[in-house]
C-alpha positions as CSV (number, residue, x, y, z in Angstrom):
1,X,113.3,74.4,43.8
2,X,112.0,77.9,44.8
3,X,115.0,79.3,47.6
4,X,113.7,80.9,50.7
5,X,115.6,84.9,50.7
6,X,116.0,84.7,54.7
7,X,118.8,81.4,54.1
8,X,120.4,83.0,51.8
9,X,121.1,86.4,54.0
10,X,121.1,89.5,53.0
11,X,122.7,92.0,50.9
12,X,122.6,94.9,53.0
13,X,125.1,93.6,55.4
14,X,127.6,96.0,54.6
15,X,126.0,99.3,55.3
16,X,126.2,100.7,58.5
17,X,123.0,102.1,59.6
18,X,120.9,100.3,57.1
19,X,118.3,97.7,58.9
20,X,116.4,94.7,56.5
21,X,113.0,94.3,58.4
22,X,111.3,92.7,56.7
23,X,111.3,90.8,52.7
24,X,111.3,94.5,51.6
25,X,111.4,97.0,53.8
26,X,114.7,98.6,55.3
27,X,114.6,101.1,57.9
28,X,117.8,103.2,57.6
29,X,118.4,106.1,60.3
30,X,114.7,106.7,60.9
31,X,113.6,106.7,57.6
32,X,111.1,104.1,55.9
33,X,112.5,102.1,52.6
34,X,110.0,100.0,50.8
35,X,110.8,98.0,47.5
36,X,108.3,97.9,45.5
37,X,107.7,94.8,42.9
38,X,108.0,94.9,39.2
39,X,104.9,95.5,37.0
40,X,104.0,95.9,33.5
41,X,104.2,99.9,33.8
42,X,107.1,100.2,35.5
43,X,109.9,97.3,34.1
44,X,112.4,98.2,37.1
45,X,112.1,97.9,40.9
46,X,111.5,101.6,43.1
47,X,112.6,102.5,46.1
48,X,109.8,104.2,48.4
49,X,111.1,106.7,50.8
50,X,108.9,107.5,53.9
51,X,109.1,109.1,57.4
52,X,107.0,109.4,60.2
53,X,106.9,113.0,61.7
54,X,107.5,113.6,65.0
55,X,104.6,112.6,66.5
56,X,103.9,110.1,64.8
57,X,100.9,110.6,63.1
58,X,101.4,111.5,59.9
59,X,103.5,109.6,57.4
60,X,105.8,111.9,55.2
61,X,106.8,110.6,51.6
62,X,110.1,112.0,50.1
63,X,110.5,110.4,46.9
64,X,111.4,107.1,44.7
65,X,114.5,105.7,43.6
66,X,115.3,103.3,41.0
67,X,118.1,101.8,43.0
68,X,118.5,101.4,46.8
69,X,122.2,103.2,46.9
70,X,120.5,105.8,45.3
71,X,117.9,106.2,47.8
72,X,120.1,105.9,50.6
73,X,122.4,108.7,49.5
74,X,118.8,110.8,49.4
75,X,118.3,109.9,52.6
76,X,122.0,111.1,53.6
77,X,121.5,114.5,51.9
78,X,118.3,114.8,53.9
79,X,119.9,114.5,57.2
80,X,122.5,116.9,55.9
81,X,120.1,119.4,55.5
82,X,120.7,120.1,51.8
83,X,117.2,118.3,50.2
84,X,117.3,117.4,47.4
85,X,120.1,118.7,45.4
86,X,123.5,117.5,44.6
């Protein structure tokens, strides 16, 4: 019997800030976080990270993740204002 993932809740319940809309997409403090699927090419699951810039118009990519801790702590560095380094 196949489970439905919306009974079961969530995993992200935890983390303050972070927002499940959807099967995979999170939304966590104006940024964009979409999951992608496995494949044959790439054996893990990615974490797309995207923003919208201020207008709205255009949609900003800043990077992928192999783990979604990881891309939340990018995200965190980002508002911090120091990129992409440690």
């Amino acid at each position: 019997m196949r489970k439905r993932y919306l009974e079961h809740g969530s995993s992200v319940g935890n983390i303050s800030g972070l927002i499940h809309v959807r099967k995979n997409t999170y939304v966590y403090y104006g940024f964009t976080i979409r999951k992608s699927s496995r494949n044959a090419f790439n054996r893990s699951n990615s974490y797309l990270i995207n923003k919208r810039d201020v207008n709205g118009c255009i949609d900003n990519y800043y990077g992928r993740d192999f783990a979604l801790s990881e891309a939340l702590r990018t995200i965190e560095r980002l508002n911090d204002g120091k990129g992409y380094e440690n």
